[in-house]
N, CA, C and O atoms as a GROMACS GRO file, in nm:
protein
  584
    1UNK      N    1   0.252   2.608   1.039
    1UNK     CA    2   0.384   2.604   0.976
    1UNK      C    3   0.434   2.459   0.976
    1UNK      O    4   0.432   2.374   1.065
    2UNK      N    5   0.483   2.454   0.838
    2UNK     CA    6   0.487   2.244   0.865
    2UNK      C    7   0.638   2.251   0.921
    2UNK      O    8   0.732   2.328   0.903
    3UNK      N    9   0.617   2.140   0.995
    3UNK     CA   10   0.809   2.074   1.049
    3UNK      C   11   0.909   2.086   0.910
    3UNK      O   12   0.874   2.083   0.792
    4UNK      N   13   1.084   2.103   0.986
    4UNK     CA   14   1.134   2.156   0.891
    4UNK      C   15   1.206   2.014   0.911
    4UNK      O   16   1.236   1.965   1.019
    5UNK      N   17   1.228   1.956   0.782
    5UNK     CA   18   1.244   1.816   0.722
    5UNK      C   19   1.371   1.764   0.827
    5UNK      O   20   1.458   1.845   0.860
    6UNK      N   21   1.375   1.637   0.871
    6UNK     CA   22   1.498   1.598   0.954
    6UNK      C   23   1.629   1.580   0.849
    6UNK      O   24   1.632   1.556   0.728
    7UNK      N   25   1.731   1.602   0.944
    7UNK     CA   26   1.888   1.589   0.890
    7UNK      C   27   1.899   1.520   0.806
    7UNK      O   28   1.920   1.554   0.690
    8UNK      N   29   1.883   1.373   0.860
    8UNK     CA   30   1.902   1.288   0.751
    8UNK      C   31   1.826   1.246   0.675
    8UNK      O   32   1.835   1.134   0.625
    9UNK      N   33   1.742   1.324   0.653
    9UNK     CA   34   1.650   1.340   0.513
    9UNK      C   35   1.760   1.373   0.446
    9UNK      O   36   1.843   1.287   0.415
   10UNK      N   37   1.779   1.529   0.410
   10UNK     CA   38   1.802   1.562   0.363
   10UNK      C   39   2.006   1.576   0.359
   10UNK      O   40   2.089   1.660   0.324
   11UNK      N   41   2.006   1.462   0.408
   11UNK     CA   42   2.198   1.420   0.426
   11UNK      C   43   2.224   1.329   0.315
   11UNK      O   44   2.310   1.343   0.228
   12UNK      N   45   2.125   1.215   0.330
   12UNK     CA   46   2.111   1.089   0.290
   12UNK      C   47   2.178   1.092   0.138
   12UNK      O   48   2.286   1.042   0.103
   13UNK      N   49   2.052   1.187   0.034
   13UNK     CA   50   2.173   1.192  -0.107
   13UNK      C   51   2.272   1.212  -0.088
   13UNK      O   52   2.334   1.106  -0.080
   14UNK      N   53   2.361   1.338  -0.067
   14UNK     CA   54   2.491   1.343  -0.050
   14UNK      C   55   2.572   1.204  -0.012
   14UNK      O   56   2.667   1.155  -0.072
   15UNK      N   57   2.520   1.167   0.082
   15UNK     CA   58   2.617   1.033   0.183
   15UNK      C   59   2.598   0.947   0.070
   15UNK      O   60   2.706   0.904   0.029
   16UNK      N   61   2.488   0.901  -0.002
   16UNK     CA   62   2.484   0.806  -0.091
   16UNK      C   63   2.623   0.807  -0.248
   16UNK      O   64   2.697   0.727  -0.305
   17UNK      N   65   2.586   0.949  -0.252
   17UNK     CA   66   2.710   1.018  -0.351
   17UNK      C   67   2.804   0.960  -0.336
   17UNK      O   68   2.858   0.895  -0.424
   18UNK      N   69   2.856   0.977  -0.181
   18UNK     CA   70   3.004   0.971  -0.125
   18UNK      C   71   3.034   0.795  -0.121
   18UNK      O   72   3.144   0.740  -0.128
   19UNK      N   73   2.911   0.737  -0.108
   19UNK     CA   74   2.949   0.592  -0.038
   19UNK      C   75   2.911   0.485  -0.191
   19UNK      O   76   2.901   0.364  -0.167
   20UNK      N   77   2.897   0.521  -0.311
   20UNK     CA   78   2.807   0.477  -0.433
   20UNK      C   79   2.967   0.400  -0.455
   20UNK      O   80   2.974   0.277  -0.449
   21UNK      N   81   3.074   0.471  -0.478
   21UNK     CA   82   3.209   0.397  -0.473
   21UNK      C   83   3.292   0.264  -0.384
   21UNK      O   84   3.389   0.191  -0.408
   22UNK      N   85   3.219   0.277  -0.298
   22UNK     CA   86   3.304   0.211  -0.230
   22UNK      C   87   3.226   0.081  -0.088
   22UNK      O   88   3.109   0.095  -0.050
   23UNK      N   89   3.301  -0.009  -0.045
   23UNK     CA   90   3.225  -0.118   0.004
   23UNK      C   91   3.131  -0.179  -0.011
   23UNK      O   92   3.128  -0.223  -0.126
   24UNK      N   93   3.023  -0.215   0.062
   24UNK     CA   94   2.897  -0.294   0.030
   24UNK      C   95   2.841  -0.278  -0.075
   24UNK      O   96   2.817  -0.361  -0.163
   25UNK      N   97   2.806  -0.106  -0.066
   25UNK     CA   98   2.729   0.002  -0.134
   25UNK      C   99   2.758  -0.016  -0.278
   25UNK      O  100   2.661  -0.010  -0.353
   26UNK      N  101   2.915  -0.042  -0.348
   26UNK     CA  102   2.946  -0.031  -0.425
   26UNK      C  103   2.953  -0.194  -0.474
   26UNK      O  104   3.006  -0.218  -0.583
   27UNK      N  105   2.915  -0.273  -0.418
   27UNK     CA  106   2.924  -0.388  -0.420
   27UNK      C  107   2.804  -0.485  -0.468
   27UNK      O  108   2.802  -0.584  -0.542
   28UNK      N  109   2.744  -0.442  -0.423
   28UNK     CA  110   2.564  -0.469  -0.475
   28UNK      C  111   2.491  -0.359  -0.547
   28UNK      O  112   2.368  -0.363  -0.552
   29UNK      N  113   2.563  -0.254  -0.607
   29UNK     CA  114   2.565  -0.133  -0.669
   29UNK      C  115   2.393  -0.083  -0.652
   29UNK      O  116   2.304  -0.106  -0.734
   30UNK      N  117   2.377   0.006  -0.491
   30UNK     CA  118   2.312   0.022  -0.415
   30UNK      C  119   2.250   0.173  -0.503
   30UNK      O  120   2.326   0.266  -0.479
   31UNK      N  121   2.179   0.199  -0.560
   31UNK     CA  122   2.123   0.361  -0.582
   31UNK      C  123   2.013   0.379  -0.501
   31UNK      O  124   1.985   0.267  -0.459
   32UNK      N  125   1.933   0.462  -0.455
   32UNK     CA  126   1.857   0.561  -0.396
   32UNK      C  127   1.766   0.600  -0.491
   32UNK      O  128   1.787   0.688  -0.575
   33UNK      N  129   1.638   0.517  -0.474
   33UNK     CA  130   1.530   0.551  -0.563
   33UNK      C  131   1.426   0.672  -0.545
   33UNK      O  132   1.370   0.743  -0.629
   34UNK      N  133   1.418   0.668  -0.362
   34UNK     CA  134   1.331   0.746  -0.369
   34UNK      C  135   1.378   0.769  -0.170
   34UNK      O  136   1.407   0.701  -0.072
   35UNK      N  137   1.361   0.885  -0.204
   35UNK     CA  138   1.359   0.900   0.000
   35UNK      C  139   1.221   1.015   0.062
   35UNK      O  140   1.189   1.121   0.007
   36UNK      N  141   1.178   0.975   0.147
   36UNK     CA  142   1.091   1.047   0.249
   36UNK      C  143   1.128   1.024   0.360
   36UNK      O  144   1.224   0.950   0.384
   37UNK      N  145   1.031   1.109   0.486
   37UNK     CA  146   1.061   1.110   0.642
   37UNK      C  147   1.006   0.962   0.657
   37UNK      O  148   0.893   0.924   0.627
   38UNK      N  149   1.123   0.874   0.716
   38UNK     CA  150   1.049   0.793   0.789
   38UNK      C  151   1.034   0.616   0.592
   38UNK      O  152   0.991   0.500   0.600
   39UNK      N  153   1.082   0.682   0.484
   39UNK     CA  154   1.034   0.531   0.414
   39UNK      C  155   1.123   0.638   0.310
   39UNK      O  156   1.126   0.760   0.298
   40UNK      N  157   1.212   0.492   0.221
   40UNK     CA  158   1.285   0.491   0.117
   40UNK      C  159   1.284   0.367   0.005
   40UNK      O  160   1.231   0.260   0.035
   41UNK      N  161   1.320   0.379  -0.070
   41UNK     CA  162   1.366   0.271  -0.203
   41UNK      C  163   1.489   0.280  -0.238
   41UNK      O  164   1.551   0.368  -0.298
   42UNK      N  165   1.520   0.168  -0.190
   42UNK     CA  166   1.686   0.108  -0.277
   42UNK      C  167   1.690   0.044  -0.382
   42UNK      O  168   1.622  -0.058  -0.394
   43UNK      N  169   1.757   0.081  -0.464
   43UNK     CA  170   1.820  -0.024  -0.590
   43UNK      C  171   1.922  -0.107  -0.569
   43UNK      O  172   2.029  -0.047  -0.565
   44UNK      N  173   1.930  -0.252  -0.549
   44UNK     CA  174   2.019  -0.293  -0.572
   44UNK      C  175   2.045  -0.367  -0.717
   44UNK      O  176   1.951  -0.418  -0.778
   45UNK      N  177   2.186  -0.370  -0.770
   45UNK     CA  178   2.203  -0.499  -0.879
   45UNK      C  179   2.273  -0.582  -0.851
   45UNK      O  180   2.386  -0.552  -0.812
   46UNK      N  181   2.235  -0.716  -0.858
   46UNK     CA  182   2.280  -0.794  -0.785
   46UNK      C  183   2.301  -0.887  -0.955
   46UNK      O  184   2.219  -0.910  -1.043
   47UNK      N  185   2.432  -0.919  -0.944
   47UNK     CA  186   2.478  -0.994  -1.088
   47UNK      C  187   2.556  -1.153  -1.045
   47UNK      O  188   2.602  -1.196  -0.939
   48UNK      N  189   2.548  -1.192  -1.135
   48UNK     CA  190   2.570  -1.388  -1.134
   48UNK      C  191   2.696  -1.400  -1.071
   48UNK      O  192   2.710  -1.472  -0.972
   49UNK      N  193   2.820  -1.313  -1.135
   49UNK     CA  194   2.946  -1.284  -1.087
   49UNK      C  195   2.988  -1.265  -0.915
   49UNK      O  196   3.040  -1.348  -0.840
   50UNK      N  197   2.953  -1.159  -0.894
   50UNK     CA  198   2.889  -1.133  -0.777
   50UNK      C  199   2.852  -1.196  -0.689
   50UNK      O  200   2.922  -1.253  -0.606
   51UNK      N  201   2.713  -1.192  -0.697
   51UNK     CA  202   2.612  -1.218  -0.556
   51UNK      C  203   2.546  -1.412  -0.603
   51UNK      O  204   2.479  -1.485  -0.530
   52UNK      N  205   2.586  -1.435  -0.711
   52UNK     CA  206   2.545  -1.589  -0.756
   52UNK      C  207   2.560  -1.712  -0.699
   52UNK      O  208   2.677  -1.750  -0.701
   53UNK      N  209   2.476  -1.794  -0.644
   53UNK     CA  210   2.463  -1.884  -0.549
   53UNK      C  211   2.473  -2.037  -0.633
   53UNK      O  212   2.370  -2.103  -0.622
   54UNK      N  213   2.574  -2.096  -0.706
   54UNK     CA  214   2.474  -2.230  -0.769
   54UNK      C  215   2.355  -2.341  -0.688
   54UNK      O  216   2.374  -2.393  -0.577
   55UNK      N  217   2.300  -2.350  -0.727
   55UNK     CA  218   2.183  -2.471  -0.696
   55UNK      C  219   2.173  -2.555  -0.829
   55UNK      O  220   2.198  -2.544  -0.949
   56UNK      N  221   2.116  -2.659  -0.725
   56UNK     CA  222   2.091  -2.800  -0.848
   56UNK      C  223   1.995  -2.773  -0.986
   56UNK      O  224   1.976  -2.840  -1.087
   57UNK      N  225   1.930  -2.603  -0.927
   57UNK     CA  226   1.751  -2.557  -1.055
   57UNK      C  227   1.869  -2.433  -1.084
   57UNK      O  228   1.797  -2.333  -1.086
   58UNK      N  229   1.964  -2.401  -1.100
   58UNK     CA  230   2.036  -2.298  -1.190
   58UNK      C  231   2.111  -2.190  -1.070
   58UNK      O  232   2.130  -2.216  -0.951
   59UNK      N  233   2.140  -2.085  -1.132
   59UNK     CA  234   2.194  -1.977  -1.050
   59UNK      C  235   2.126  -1.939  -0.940
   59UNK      O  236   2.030  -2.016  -0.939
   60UNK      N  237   2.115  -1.855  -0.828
   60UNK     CA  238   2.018  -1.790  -0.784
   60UNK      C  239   2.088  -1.650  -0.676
   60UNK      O  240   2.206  -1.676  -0.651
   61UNK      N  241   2.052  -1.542  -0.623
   61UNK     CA  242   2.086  -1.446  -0.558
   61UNK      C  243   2.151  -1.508  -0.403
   61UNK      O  244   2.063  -1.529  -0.320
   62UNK      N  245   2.243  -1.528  -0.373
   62UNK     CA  246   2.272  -1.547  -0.244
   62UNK      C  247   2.179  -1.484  -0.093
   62UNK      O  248   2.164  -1.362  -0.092
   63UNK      N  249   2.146  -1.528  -0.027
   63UNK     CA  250   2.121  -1.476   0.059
   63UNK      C  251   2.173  -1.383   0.162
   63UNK      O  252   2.109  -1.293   0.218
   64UNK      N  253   2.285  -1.414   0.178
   64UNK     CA  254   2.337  -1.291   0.242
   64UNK      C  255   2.341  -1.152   0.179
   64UNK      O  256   2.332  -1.041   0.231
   65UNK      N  257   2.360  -1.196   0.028
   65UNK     CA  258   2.332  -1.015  -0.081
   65UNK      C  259   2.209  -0.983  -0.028
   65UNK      O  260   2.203  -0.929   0.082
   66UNK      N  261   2.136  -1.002  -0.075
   66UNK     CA  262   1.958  -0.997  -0.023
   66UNK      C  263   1.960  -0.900   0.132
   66UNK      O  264   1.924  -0.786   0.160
   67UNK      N  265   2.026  -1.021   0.216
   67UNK     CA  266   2.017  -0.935   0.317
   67UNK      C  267   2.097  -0.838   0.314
   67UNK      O  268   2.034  -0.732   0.319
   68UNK      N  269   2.218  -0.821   0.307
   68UNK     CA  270   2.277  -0.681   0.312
   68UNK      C  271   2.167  -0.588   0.247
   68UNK      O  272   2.118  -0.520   0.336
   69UNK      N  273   2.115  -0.563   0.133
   69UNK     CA  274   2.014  -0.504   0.078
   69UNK      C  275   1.914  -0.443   0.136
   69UNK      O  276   1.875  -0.330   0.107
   70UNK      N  277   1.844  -0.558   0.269
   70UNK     CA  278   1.776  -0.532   0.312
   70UNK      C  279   1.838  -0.431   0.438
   70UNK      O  280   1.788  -0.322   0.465
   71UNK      N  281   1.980  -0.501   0.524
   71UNK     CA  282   2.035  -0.410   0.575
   71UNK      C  283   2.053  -0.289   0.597
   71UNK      O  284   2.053  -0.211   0.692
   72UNK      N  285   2.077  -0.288   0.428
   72UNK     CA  286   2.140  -0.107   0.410
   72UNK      C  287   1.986  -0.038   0.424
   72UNK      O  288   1.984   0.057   0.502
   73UNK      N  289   1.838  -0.075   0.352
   73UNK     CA  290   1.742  -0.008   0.318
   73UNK      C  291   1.725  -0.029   0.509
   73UNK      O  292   1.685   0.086   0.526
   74UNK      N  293   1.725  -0.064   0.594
   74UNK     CA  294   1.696  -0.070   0.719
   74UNK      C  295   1.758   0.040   0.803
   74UNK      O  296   1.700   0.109   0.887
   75UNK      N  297   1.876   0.046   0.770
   75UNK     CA  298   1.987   0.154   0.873
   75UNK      C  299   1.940   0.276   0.776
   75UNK      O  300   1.908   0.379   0.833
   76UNK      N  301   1.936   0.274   0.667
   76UNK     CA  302   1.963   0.438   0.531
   76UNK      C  303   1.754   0.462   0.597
   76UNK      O  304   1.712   0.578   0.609
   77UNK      N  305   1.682   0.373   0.621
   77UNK     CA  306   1.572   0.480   0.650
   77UNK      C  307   1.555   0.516   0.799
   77UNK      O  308   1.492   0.617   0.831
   78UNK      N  309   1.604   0.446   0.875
   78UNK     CA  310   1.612   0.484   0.990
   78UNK      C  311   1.683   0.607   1.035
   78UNK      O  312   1.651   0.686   1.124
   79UNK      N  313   1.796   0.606   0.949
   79UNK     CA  314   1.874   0.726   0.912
   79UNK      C  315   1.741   0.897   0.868
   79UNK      O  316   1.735   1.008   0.920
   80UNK      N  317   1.701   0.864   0.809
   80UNK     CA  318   1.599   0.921   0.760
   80UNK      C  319   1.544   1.074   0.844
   80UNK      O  320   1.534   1.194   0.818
   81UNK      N  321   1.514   0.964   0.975
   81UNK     CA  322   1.500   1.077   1.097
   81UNK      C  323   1.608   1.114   1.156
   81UNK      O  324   1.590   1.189   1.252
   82UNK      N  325   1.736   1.082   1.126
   82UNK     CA  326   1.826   1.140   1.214
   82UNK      C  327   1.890   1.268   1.233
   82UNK      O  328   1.924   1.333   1.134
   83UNK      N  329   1.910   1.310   1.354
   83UNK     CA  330   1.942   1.432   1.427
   83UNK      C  331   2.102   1.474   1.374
   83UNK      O  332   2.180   1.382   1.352
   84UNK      N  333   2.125   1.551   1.363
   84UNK     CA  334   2.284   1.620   1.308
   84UNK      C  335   2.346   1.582   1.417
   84UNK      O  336   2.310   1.629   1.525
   85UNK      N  337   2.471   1.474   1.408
   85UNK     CA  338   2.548   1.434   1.480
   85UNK      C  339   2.530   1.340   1.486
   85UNK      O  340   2.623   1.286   1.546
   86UNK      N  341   2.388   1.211   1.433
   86UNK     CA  342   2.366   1.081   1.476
   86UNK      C  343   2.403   0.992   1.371
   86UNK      O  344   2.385   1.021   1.253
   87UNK      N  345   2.446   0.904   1.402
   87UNK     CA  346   2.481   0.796   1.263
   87UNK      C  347   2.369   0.664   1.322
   87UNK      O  348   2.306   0.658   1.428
   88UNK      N  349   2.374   0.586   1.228
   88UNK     CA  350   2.283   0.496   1.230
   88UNK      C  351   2.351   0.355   1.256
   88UNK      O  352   2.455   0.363   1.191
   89UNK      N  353   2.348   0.228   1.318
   89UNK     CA  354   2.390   0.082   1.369
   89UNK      C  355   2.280   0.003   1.346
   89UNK      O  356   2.163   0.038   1.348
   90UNK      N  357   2.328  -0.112   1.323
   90UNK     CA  358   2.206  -0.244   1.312
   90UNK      C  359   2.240  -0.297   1.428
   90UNK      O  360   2.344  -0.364   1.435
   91UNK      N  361   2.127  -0.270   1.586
   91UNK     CA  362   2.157  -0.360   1.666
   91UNK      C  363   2.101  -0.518   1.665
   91UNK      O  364   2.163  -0.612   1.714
   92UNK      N  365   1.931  -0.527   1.577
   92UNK     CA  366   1.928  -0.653   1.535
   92UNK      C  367   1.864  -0.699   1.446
   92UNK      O  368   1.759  -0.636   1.440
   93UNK      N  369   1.870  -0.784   1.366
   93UNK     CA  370   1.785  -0.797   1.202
   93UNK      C  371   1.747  -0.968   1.196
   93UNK      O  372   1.830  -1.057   1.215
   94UNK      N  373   1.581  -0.990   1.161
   94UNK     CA  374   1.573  -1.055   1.100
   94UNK      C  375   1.565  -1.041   0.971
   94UNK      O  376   1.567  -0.927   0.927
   95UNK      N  377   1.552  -1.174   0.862
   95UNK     CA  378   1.534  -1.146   0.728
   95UNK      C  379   1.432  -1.291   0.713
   95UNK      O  380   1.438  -1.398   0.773
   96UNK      N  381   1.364  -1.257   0.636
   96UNK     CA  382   1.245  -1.418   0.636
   96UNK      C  383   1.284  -1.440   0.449
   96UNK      O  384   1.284  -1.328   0.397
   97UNK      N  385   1.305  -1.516   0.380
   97UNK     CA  386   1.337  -1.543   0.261
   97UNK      C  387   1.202  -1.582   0.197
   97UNK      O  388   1.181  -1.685   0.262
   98UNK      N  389   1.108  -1.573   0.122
   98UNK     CA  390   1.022  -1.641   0.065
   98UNK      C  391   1.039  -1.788  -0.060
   98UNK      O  392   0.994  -1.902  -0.056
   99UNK      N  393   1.126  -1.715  -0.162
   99UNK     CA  394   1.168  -1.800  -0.291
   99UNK      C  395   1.310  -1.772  -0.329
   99UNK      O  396   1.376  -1.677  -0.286
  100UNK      N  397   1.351  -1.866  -0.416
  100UNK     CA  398   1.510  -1.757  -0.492
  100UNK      C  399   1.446  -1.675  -0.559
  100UNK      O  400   1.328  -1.666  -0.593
  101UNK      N  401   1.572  -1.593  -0.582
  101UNK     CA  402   1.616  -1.494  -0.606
  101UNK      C  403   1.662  -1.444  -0.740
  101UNK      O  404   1.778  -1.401  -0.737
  102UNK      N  405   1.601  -1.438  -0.863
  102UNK     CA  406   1.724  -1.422  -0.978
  102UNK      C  407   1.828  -1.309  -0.982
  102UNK      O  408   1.800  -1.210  -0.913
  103UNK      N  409   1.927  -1.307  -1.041
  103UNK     CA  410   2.025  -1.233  -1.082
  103UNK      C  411   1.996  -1.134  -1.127
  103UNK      O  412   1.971  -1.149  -1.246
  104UNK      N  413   1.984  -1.016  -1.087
  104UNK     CA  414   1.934  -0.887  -1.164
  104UNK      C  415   1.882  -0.757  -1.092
  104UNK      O  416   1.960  -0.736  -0.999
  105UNK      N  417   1.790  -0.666  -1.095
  105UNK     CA  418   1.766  -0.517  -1.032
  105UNK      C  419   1.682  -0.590  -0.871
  105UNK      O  420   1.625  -0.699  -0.880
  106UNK      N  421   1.685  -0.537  -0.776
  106UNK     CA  422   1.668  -0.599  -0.697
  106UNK      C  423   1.619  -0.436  -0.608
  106UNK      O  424   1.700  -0.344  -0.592
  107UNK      N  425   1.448  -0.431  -0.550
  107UNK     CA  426   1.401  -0.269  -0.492
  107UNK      C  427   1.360  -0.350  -0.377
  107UNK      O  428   1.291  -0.450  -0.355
  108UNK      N  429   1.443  -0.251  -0.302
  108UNK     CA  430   1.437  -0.285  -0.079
  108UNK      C  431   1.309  -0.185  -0.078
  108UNK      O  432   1.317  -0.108  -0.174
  109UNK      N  433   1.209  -0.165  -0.010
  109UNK     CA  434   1.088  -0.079   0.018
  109UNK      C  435   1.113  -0.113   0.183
  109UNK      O  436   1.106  -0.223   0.238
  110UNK      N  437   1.151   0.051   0.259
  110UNK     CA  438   1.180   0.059   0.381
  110UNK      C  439   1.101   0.106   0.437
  110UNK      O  440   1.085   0.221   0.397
  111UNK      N  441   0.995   0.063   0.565
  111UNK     CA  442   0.964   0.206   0.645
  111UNK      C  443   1.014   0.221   0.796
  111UNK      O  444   1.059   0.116   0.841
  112UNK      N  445   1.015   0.323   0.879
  112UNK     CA  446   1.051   0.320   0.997
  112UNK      C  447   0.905   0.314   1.068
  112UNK      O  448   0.818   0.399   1.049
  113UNK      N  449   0.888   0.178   1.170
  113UNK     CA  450   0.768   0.174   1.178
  113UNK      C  451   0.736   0.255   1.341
  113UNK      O  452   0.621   0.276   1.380
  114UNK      N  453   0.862   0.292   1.421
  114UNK     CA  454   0.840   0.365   1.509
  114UNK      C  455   0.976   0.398   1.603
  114UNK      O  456   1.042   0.297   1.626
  115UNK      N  457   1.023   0.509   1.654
  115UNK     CA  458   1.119   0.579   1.654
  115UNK      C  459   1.106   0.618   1.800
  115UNK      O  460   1.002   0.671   1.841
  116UNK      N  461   1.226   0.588   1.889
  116UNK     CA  462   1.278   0.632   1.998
  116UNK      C  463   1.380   0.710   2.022
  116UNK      O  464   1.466   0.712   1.934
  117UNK      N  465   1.399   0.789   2.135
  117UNK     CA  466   1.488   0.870   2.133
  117UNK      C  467   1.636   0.780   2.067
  117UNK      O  468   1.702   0.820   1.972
  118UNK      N  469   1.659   0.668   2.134
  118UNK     CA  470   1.765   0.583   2.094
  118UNK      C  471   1.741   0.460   1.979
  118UNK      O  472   1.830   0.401   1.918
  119UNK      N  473   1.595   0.437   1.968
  119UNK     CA  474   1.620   0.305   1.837
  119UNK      C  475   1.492   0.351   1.763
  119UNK      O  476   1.383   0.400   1.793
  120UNK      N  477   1.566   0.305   1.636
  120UNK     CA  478   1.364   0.301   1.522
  120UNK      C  479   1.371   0.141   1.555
  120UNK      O  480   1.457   0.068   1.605
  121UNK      N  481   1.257   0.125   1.509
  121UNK     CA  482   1.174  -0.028   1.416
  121UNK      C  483   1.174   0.014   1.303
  121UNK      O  484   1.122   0.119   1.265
  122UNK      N  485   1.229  -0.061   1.242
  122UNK     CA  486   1.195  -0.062   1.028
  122UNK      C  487   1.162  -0.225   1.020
  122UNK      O  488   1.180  -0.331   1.080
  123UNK      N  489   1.108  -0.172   0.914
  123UNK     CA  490   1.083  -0.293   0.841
  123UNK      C  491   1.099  -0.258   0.674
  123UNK      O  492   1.093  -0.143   0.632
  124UNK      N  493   1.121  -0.393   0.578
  124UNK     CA  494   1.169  -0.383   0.427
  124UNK      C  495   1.127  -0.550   0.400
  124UNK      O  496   1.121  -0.653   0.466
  125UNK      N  497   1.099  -0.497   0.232
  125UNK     CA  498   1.018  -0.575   0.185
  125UNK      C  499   1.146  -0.577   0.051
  125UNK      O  500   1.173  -0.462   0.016
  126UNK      N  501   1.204  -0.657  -0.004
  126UNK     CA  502   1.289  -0.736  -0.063
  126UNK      C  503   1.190  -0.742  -0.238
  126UNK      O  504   1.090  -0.807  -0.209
  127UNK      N  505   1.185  -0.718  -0.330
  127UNK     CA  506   1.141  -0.736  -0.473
  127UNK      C  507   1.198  -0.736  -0.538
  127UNK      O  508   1.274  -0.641  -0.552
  128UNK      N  509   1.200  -0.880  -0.649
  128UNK     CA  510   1.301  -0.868  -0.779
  128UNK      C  511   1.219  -0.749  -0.887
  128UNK      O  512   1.129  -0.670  -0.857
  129UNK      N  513   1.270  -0.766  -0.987
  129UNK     CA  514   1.240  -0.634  -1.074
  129UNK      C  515   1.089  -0.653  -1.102
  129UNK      O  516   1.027  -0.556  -1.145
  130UNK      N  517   1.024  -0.772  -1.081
  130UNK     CA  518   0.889  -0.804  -1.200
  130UNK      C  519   0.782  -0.754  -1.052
  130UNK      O  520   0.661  -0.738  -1.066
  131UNK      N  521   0.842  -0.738  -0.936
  131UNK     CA  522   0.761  -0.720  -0.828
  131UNK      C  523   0.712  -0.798  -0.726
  131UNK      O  524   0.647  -0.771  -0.625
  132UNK      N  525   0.778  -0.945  -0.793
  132UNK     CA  526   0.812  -1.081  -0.686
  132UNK      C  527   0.830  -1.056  -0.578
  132UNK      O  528   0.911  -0.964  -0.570
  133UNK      N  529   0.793  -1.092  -0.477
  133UNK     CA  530   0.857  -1.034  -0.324
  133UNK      C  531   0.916  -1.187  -0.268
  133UNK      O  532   0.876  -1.304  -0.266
  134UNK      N  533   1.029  -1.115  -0.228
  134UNK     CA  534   1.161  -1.234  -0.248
  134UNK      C  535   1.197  -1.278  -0.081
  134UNK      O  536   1.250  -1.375  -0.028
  135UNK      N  537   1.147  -1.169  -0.040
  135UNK     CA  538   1.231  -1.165   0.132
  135UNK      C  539   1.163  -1.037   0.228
  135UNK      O  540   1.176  -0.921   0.191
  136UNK      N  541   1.109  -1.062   0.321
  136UNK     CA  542   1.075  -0.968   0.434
  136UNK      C  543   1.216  -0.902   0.512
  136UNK      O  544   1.327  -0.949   0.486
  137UNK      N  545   1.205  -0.828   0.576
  137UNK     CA  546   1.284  -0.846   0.686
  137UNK      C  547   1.260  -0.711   0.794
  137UNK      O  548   1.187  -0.614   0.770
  138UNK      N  549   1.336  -0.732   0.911
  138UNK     CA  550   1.305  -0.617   1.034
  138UNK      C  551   1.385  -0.617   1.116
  138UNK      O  552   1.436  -0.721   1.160
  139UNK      N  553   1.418  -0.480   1.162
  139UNK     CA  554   1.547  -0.491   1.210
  139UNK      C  555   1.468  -0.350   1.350
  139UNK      O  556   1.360  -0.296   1.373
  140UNK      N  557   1.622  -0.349   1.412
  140UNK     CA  558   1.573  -0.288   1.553
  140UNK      C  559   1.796  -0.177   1.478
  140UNK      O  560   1.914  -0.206   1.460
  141UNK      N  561   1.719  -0.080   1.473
  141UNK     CA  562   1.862   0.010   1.444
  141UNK      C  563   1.908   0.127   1.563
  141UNK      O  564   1.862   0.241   1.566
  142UNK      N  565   1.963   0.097   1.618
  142UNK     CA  566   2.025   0.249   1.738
  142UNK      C  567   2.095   0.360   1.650
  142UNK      O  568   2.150   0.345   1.540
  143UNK      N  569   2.075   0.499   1.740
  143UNK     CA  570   2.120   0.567   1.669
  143UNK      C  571   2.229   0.602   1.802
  143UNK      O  572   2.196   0.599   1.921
  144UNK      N  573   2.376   0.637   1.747
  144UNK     CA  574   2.466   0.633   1.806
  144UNK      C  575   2.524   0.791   1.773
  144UNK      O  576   2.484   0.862   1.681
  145UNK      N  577   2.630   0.826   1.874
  145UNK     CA  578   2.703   0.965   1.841
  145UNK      C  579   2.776   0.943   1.680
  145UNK      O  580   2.824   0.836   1.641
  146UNK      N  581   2.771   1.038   1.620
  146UNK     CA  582   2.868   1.020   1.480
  146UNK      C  583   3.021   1.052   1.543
  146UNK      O  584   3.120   1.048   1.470
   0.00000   0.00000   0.00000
């Protein structure tokens, strides 16, 4: 008999629903490409207005957008496995930058690379739309009482 899918598997759309309006989420206009146990895809759009950095070679994606991006795809898969009642925290994140960044669709690729009663490991891989890989990053997420 296979395992019956974790909470926040199957929480995650809804919460995304609820949160697509408002703060970060709504800010780097965050969608939910794809979710499984344990690895997800984020959409972010990240526009000139927005998230636009000038440099001396033209526009480019700020880095801190990027990372929030990577942020959210870090805590939302770690979330992934979580237990009814647990919410998800970033206790610590790197982000490694490779190149800029252009202005435009921007896919976080998350996985949880291993899970404790109290913290995952994730890691996310940062791609502009053409499949450029823009930014690593890895974070250490606790899961806390909701």
């Amino acid at each position: 008999m296979p395992e019956p899918e974790p909470y926040g598997t199957r929480a995650l759309p809804e919460l995304y629903k609820e949160w697509a309006s408002t703060g970060m989420v709504a800010n780097i206009g965050t969608r939910l490409v794809e979710i499984k146990v344990g690895s997800l895809v984020l959409e972010g759009n990240m526009s000139e207005e927005a998230h636009g950095f000038p440099t001396s070679r033209g526009l480019i994606v700020h880095g801190g957008a990027i990372a929030t991006l990577a942020d959210e795809a870090l805590a939302s898969v770690a979330f992934t496995l979580a237990e009814e009642g647990e919410a998800t925290a970033t206790a610590d994140l790197k982000v490694d930058y490779y190149r800029p960044c252009k202005p435009g669709r921007l896919l976080a690729r998350a996985t949880v690379r291993h899970r404790t009663k109290r913290l995952a490991f994730c890691e996310a891989h940062v791609e502009q739309e053409d499949g450029v890989l823009v930014a690593e990053a890895r974070a250490l997420i606790a899961y806390v009482k909701a």
